[in-house]
C-alpha atoms as one frame of an Amber mdcrd trajectory, in Angstrom:
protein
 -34.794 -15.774   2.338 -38.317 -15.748   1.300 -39.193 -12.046   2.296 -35.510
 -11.063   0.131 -36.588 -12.592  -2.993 -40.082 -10.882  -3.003 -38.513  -7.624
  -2.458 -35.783  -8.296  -5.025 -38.883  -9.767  -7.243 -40.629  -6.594  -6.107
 -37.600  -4.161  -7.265 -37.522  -6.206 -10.471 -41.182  -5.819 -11.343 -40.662
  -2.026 -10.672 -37.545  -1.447 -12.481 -39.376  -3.402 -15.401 -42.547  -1.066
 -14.977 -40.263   2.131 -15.004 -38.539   1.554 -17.902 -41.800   0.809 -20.210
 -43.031   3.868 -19.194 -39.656   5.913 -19.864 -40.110   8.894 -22.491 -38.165
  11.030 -24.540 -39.518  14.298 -26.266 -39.056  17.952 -27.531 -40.485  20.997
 -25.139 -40.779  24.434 -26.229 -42.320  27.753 -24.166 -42.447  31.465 -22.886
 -40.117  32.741 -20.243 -40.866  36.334 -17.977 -38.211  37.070 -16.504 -37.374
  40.065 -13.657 -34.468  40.569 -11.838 -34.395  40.963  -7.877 -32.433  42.538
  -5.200 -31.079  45.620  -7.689 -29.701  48.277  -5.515 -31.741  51.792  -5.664
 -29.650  54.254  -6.713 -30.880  57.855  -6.490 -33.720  57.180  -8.749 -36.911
  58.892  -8.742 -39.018  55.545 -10.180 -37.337  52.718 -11.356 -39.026  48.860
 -11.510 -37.544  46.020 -13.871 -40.541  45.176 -15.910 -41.303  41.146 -17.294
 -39.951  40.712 -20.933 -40.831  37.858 -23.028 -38.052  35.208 -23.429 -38.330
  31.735 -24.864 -36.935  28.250 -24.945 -36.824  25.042 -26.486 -34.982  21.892
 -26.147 -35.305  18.047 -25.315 -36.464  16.068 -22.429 -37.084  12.699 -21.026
 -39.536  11.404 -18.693 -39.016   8.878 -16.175 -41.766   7.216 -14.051 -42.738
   5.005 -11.657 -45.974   3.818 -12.044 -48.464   3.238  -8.972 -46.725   5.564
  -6.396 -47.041   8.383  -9.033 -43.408   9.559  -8.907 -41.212  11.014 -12.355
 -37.699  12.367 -13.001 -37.530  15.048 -16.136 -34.481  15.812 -17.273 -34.745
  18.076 -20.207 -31.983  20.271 -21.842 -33.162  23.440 -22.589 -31.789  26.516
 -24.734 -33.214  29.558 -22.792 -33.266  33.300 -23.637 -34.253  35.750 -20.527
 -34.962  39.032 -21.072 -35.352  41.771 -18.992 -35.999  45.640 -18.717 -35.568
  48.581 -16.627 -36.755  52.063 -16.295 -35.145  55.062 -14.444 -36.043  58.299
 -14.192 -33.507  60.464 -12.683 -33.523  64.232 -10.698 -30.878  66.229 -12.113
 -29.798  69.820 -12.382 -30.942  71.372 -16.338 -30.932  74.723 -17.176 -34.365
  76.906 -17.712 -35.100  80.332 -19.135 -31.485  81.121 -18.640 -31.578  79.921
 -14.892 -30.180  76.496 -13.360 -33.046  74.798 -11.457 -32.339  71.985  -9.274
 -34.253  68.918  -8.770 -35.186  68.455 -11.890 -36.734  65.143 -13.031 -35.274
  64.240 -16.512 -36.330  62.063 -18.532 -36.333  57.995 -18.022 -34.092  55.968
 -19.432 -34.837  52.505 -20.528 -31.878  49.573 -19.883 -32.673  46.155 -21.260
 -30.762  42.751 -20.494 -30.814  39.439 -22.214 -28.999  36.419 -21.639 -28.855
  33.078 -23.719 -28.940  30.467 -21.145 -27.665  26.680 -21.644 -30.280  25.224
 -19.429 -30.627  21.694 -17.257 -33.144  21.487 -14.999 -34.086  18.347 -13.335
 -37.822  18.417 -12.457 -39.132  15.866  -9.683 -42.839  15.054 -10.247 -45.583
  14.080  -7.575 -48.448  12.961 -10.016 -51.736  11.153  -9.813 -52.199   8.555
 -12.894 -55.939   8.677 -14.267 -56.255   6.751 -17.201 -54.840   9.088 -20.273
 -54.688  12.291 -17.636 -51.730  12.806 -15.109 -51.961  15.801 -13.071 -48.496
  16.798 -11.090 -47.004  19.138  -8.954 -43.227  19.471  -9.445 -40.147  20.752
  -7.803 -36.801  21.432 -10.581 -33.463  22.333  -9.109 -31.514  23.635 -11.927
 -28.119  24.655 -13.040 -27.084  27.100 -16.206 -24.307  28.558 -18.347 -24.418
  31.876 -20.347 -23.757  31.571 -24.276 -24.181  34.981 -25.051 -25.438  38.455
 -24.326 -27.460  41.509 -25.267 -29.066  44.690 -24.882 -27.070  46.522 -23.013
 -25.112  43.948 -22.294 -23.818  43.789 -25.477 -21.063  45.301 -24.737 -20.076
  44.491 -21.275 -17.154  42.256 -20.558 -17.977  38.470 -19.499 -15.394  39.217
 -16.839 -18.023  41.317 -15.553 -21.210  38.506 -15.324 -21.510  35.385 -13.863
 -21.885  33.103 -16.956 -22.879  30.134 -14.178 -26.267  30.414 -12.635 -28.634
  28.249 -10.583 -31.451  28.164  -8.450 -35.029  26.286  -7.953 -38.774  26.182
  -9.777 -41.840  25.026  -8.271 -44.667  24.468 -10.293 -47.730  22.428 -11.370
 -48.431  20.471 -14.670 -50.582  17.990 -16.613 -49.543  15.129 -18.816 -52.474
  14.696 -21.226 -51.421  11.408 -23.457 -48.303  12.714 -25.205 -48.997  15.704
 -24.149 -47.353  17.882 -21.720 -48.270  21.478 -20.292 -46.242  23.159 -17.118
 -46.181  25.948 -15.456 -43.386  26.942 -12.544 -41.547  29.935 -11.345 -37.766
  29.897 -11.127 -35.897  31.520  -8.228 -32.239  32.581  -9.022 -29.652  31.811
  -6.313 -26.771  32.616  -8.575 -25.762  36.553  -8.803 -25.727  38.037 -12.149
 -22.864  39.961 -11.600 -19.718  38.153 -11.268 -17.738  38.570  -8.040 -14.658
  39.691  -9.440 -16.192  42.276 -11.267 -13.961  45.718 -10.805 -16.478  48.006
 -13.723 -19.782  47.317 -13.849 -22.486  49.011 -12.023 -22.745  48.745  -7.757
 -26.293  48.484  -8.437 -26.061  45.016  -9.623 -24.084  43.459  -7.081 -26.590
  41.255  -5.514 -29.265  41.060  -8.787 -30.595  37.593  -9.401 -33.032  36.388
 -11.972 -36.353  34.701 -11.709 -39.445  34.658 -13.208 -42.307  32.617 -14.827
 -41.692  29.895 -17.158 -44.873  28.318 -19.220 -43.747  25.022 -21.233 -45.457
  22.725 -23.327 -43.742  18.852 -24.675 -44.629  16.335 -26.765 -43.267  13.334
 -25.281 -43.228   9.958 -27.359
Protein backbone atom coordinates (compact mmCIF):
# COMPACT_ATOMS: atom_id res chain seq x y z
CA UNK A 1 0.00 0.00 0.00
CA UNK A 2 2.86 2.10 0.95
CA UNK A 3 5.01 1.68 -2.31
CA UNK A 4 1.25 2.62 -4.37
CA UNK A 5 0.80 5.82 -2.69
CA UNK A 6 4.43 7.05 -3.33
CA UNK A 7 4.10 6.25 -6.88
CA UNK A 8 0.62 7.77 -7.09
CA UNK A 9 2.29 10.76 -4.86
CA UNK A 10 5.13 10.44 -7.37
CA UNK A 11 2.69 10.74 -10.60
CA UNK A 12 1.02 13.61 -8.76
CA UNK A 13 4.16 15.62 -8.11
CA UNK A 14 4.96 15.07 -11.87
CA UNK A 15 1.72 15.84 -13.37
CA UNK A 16 1.89 19.05 -11.06
CA UNK A 17 5.55 19.81 -12.38
CA UNK A 18 4.37 19.32 -16.09
CA UNK A 19 1.72 21.48 -16.12
CA UNK A 20 3.72 24.64 -14.54
CA UNK A 21 6.01 24.27 -17.09
CA UNK A 22 3.32 23.97 -20.03
CA UNK A 23 3.71 26.80 -22.83
CA UNK A 24 1.89 28.26 -25.49
CA UNK A 25 3.47 30.54 -28.29
CA UNK A 26 3.67 31.83 -31.96
CA UNK A 27 6.59 30.22 -34.39
CA UNK A 28 7.46 31.57 -37.63
CA UNK A 29 10.45 30.32 -40.31
CA UNK A 30 12.01 29.39 -43.79
CA UNK A 31 11.11 26.24 -45.61
CA UNK A 32 13.52 24.57 -48.77
CA UNK A 33 11.80 22.38 -50.19
CA UNK A 34 12.80 19.62 -53.21
CA UNK A 35 10.90 17.01 -54.47
CA UNK A 36 12.22 13.27 -54.76
CA UNK A 37 11.74 10.22 -56.75
CA UNK A 38 10.58 12.35 -60.16
CA UNK A 39 10.78 10.03 -63.04
CA UNK A 40 13.56 11.04 -65.82
CA UNK A 41 12.02 11.54 -68.81
CA UNK A 42 14.21 11.95 -71.90
CA UNK A 43 15.86 14.94 -70.51
CA UNK A 44 19.23 16.06 -71.24
CA UNK A 45 19.73 17.87 -67.47
CA UNK A 46 17.04 18.26 -65.28
CA UNK A 47 17.44 18.69 -61.10
CA UNK A 48 14.55 20.27 -58.88
CA UNK A 49 16.37 23.09 -57.27
CA UNK A 50 15.49 24.38 -53.23
CA UNK A 51 12.97 27.36 -53.31
CA UNK A 52 12.29 29.44 -50.38
CA UNK A 53 8.91 28.76 -48.65
CA UNK A 54 7.73 29.98 -45.29
CA UNK A 55 5.47 29.39 -42.35
CA UNK A 56 3.97 30.60 -39.35
CA UNK A 57 1.53 29.49 -36.85
CA UNK A 58 1.02 28.55 -33.05
CA UNK A 59 2.44 26.06 -30.74
CA UNK A 60 2.51 24.70 -27.30
CA UNK A 61 5.12 23.19 -25.29
CA UNK A 62 4.75 20.47 -22.95
CA UNK A 63 7.46 19.23 -20.51
CA UNK A 64 8.49 17.12 -18.04
CA UNK A 65 10.96 18.43 -15.99
CA UNK A 66 14.04 16.28 -14.63
CA UNK A 67 13.95 13.44 -17.28
CA UNK A 68 14.17 16.22 -19.97
CA UNK A 69 11.26 15.03 -22.13
CA UNK A 70 8.57 17.70 -24.25
CA UNK A 71 5.56 17.28 -26.57
CA UNK A 72 5.15 20.37 -29.28
CA UNK A 73 2.24 20.53 -30.92
CA UNK A 74 2.17 23.54 -33.09
CA UNK A 75 -0.25 24.36 -36.03
CA UNK A 76 1.47 25.65 -38.75
CA UNK A 77 0.39 27.45 -42.15
CA UNK A 78 3.16 26.26 -44.60
CA UNK A 79 3.98 27.32 -48.20
CA UNK A 80 6.56 24.85 -50.17
CA UNK A 81 7.94 25.81 -53.13
CA UNK A 82 9.73 24.14 -55.58
CA UNK A 83 11.49 24.34 -59.09
CA UNK A 84 12.59 22.42 -61.97
CA UNK A 85 14.75 22.71 -64.96
CA UNK A 86 14.72 20.64 -68.24
CA UNK A 87 16.52 20.90 -71.08
CA UNK A 88 15.32 18.81 -73.83
CA UNK A 89 17.03 17.19 -77.38
CA UNK A 90 14.74 17.82 -80.09
CA UNK A 91 14.68 17.97 -83.84
CA UNK A 92 14.87 22.18 -85.12
CA UNK A 93 15.53 23.19 -88.35
CA UNK A 94 19.08 24.92 -89.48
CA UNK A 95 20.24 26.73 -92.59
CA UNK A 96 17.35 25.17 -94.37
CA UNK A 97 18.31 21.57 -93.08
CA UNK A 98 16.58 19.45 -90.16
CA UNK A 99 19.31 18.45 -87.66
CA UNK A 100 18.58 15.97 -85.10
CA UNK A 101 19.62 15.90 -81.60
CA UNK A 102 19.33 19.12 -80.98
CA UNK A 103 19.44 20.47 -77.40
CA UNK A 104 16.74 23.24 -77.05
CA UNK A 105 16.44 25.35 -74.73
CA UNK A 106 15.47 24.60 -70.81
CA UNK A 107 12.42 25.09 -69.55
CA UNK A 108 11.77 26.14 -66.05
CA UNK A 109 8.48 24.40 -64.07
CA UNK A 110 7.80 25.73 -60.61
CA UNK A 111 5.37 24.17 -57.87
CA UNK A 112 3.94 25.60 -54.74
CA UNK A 113 1.64 24.28 -52.35
CA UNK A 114 -0.10 25.99 -49.25
CA UNK A 115 0.08 23.41 -46.65
CA UNK A 116 -2.30 23.23 -43.40
CA UNK A 117 0.37 21.86 -41.19
CA UNK A 118 0.40 19.69 -37.65
CA UNK A 119 3.35 18.33 -36.67
CA UNK A 120 3.86 16.85 -33.34
CA UNK A 121 7.54 17.20 -32.32
CA UNK A 122 8.90 14.83 -29.42
CA UNK A 123 11.85 16.48 -27.60
CA UNK A 124 14.92 14.76 -25.80
CA UNK A 125 16.41 17.90 -23.98
CA UNK A 126 18.94 18.63 -21.30
CA UNK A 127 17.64 21.52 -18.77
CA UNK A 128 20.62 24.01 -17.86
CA UNK A 129 19.42 26.76 -16.01
CA UNK A 130 17.81 29.37 -18.74
CA UNK A 131 19.41 27.04 -21.78
CA UNK A 132 17.70 23.75 -23.04
CA UNK A 133 19.40 22.09 -25.79
CA UNK A 134 17.18 19.18 -27.67
CA UNK A 135 17.17 16.84 -30.28
CA UNK A 136 13.69 16.13 -31.69
CA UNK A 137 11.79 13.69 -33.75
CA UNK A 138 8.06 15.30 -35.44
CA UNK A 139 5.77 12.91 -37.21
CA UNK A 140 3.46 15.05 -39.10
CA UNK A 141 0.32 15.10 -41.08
CA UNK A 142 -0.95 17.92 -43.81
CA UNK A 143 -3.75 19.17 -46.06
CA UNK A 144 -3.36 21.31 -49.27
CA UNK A 145 -5.31 24.80 -49.28
CA UNK A 146 -4.22 25.89 -52.45
CA UNK A 147 -1.88 25.83 -55.39
CA UNK A 148 0.50 27.56 -57.77
CA UNK A 149 2.97 27.92 -60.34
CA UNK A 150 2.27 25.64 -62.62
CA UNK A 151 0.01 24.17 -60.69
CA UNK A 152 -2.23 26.76 -61.00
CA UNK A 153 -4.06 25.29 -63.21
CA UNK A 154 -4.06 21.65 -62.62
CA UNK A 155 -7.10 19.90 -61.29
CA UNK A 156 -7.07 18.91 -57.40
CA UNK A 157 -8.34 15.62 -58.78
CA UNK A 158 -4.96 15.37 -60.00
CA UNK A 159 -2.79 15.98 -56.39
CA UNK A 160 -2.92 14.49 -53.27
CA UNK A 161 -4.22 17.38 -51.07
CA UNK A 162 -3.26 14.87 -47.86
CA UNK A 163 0.38 14.50 -47.11
CA UNK A 164 2.58 13.17 -44.30
CA UNK A 165 5.79 12.04 -43.35
CA UNK A 166 8.66 12.58 -40.52
CA UNK A 167 11.43 15.48 -39.40
CA UNK A 168 14.37 14.95 -37.38
CA UNK A 169 16.12 17.72 -36.09
CA UNK A 170 17.97 19.57 -33.29
CA UNK A 171 17.00 22.79 -31.31
CA UNK A 172 17.62 25.15 -28.38
CA UNK A 173 15.17 26.72 -26.00
CA UNK A 174 16.93 29.90 -24.82
CA UNK A 175 14.34 31.46 -22.03
CA UNK A 176 11.32 32.21 -24.23
CA UNK A 177 13.12 31.63 -26.86
CA UNK A 178 13.03 28.95 -29.35
CA UNK A 179 15.32 28.13 -32.49
CA UNK A 180 14.98 24.59 -34.59
CA UNK A 181 16.24 23.18 -37.23
CA UNK A 182 14.93 19.61 -38.89
CA UNK A 183 14.49 18.09 -42.25
CA UNK A 184 11.13 16.68 -43.29
CA UNK A 185 10.82 13.45 -45.29
CA UNK A 186 7.55 13.12 -47.38
CA UNK A 187 5.87 9.68 -47.30
CA UNK A 188 2.76 10.97 -48.96
CA UNK A 189 2.88 11.12 -53.03
CA UNK A 190 2.18 14.37 -54.56
CA UNK A 191 0.31 13.07 -57.20
CA UNK A 192 -2.94 11.65 -56.36
CA UNK A 193 -3.57 7.99 -57.23
CA UNK A 194 -6.50 8.42 -59.22
CA UNK A 195 -4.97 10.80 -61.31
CA UNK A 196 -5.88 9.88 -65.24
CA UNK A 197 -3.90 13.59 -66.79
CA UNK A 198 -1.15 14.71 -65.19
CA UNK A 199 2.36 13.95 -65.99
CA UNK A 200 3.89 9.98 -65.54
CA UNK A 201 6.81 11.73 -64.29
CA UNK A 202 5.25 12.55 -61.07
CA UNK A 203 3.84 9.41 -60.07
CA UNK A 204 6.00 8.58 -57.20
CA UNK A 205 7.31 12.51 -56.34
CA UNK A 206 7.35 13.28 -52.66
CA UNK A 207 8.39 16.41 -50.88
CA UNK A 208 11.00 17.10 -48.31
CA UNK A 209 13.31 19.50 -47.43
CA UNK A 210 14.80 21.80 -44.70
CA UNK A 211 12.73 23.63 -42.34
CA UNK A 212 14.51 26.49 -39.98
CA UNK A 213 11.92 27.82 -37.20
CA UNK A 214 12.15 30.19 -34.58
CA UNK A 215 9.08 30.67 -31.40
CA UNK A 216 8.51 32.76 -28.79
CA UNK A 217 6.91 30.73 -26.26
CA UNK A 218 5.27 32.46 -23.10
Amino acid sequence: MKKFLSVLLALMVVSTLSFGQSKFGIKAGLNFNTLEDVTESGSVDQAWKNQTGYHFGIAWQFKIPIIGIGVQPELLYSKVKTSFTEAYTGIQPHNGLIVSNVVLPPTMTEIEIDYLTLPINFQLGLDLLILRPFIVVSPYISYALQKGGDLTNQDWDDINRFNYGVGAGVGLDIWKLQIMGKYNWGLGKLESATNTTWEEKYENAKIQGFQLSVAFLF
